[in-house]
Every structure is written in C-alpha cells, then in structure tokens.
Phi, psi and omega in degrees: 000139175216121170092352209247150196242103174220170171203119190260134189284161179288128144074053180179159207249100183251120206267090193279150190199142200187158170257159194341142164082348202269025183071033191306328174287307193286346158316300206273335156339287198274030171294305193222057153083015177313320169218140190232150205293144174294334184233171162076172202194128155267159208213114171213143202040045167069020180251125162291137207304288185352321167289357199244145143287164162309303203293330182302308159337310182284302189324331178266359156246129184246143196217081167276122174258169158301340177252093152311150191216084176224152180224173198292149181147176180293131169320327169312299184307312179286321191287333174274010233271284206266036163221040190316344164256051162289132179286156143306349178256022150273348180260312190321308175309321201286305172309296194328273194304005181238008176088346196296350182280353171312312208239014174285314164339321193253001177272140163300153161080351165082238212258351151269003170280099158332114205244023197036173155359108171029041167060057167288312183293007162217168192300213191255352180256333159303296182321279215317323205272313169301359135286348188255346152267355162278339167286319169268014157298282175303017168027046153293160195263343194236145153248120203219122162247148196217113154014048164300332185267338190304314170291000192244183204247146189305359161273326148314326207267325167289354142307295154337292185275025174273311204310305206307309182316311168280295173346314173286331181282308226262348168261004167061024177285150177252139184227091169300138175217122175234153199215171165240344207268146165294323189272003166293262232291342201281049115242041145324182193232337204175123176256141154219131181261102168299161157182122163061025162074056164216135184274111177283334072248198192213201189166202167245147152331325184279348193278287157335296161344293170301255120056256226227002178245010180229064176276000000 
C-alpha cells in the first residue's frame, strides 16, 4: 500500500475490491494489527488502533475467510470454539439470527450432531453460516469477510448476505468485505477500488461498477 487515505463508514457495508496484489490483504491485515503500517496512523472512533491492546482490539473483530475454521466435534463446539462458556440460549440465539438454525433443526441431535473433519459433513454454505454464527456469538463490532462468498452457489451465497444484514441491525456493526464477485458487493453501502496498493477509487457500487469494473 502507498499512500492511501480512507474513511470507512460506521455500521454500514463497505466492499474492498481489486485485482490480485493490488493490496486488498494487506488492508484488511492491518485492522487488528496483524501487520502494521511503516508510516502513517489508524484510527477507529477517533483512537489510534496503537492505543488499544492487541487483545482488546482482536476481541472487537471477527474474521471470515474462504477456508472455514472448523474441527471434528459438535455444532455446539464450533459455534462456541472461541466462547466456550456460552449458554445455549446465547448459542441458539446466534444460530437464529445468522439462519444457521433452518438447517441445524433438521440434523439428528441438533446442536450435538457431530460435523467431522473440518465440517466434512456439510456444504459449503452450510460451513460459511456456522462461522457467521461463531461471529454473531461473539457480537463484533467489525466483521471483516476474505472471500467468504466465493466457493458458494447463489443460493448460499444470498443466504450469507441476508445473514451479513441482520448481523449489522441487530449489532449495530461494520462489515468489510472484500471480494471479486460482483453480486457479493452490489448492496455494499460504500466500494473502495485498489490497484497497484493505491486507492483508485471509491464510490456507490454502481459508480465503481462503471468506472473501472465493467471493462
């Protein structure tokens, strides 16, 4: 990255987007400090992140990649991975509100149905929304998606972002998302366009779209 000046809106859905290299990771890298910038200074609610421990910092971010982070044990276990003392009606609720409970309903034993090996036993839209209910367990205030949407089929995949939706009503949350697919983003709230770890531009989706993505 060189150079670059942004301001990501509060509580609202901002879409980073670019082609390989053009520095989307190391953007979304240096939220909660995994790596920190040589120059220059981040800020959230007008505090420089520097100022935060790491832990407090991480506690307020949740971080969905495309490679789901799940082990063999029970849906309970996964969804609670990093909150182990969670009641059941704090995982249930969780379920609810992120949809994963349409279809945890219909596995024998519910929320003890065993889910193998890194959630061999379910699709890929099923894996994505039980990470999206270990998010909404843990109530961050930042969600940051890494190509969370990319392996899955539109119909998984408007599922995901119904999840994504509520998620922001009922937490009042900011939720980065960077992608390539176009229908992830076209209900972003606010695009920022990379190229060559420079901000090319930024926008409405439809603004961007035109501009520089329907070449």
């Amino acid at each position: 990255l060189n150079n670059i000046n942004l301001i990501i809106p509060p509580n609202k859905i901002t879409a980073i987007v670019g082609m390989s290299g053009s520095g989307k990771s190391t953007l979304i890298d240096l939220l909660p400090r995994i790596i920190s910038p040589d120059s220059g200074d981040i800020f959230i609610d007008g505090k420089n992140i520097k100022d935060y421990s790491i832990a407090s910092l991480r506690n307020e971010i949740s971080f969905v990649s495309q490679e789901t982070i799940l082990f063999d044990g029970t849906i309970r276990d996964n969804i609670s991975y990093y909150l182990p003392y969670s009641t059941d009606s704090e995982i249930i609720e969780a379920s609810i509100q992120s949809g994963v409970s349409e279809f945890i309903d219909k596995l024998p034993g519910k929320y003890n149905y065993n889910i193998g090996e890194k959630g061999q036993k379910l699709s890929g839209g099923q894996k994505q929304r039980l990470i999206l209910a270990r998010a909404f367990l843990s109530k961050s205030k930042v969600l940051i998606l890494d190509e969370a949407t990319s392996s899955l089929d539109h119909v998984s995949e408007l599922q995901v972002k119904k999840s994504i939706n509520q998620f922001i009503k009922i937490n009042n949350s900011t939720i980065i998302i960077v992608a390539h697919r176009q229908t992830t983003i076209e209900s972003a709230d606010f695009v920022i366009y990379l190229e060559g770890g420079k901000v090319k531009g930024t926008g409405a989706p439809k603004k961007i779209f035109t501009k520089y993505l329907d070449k």
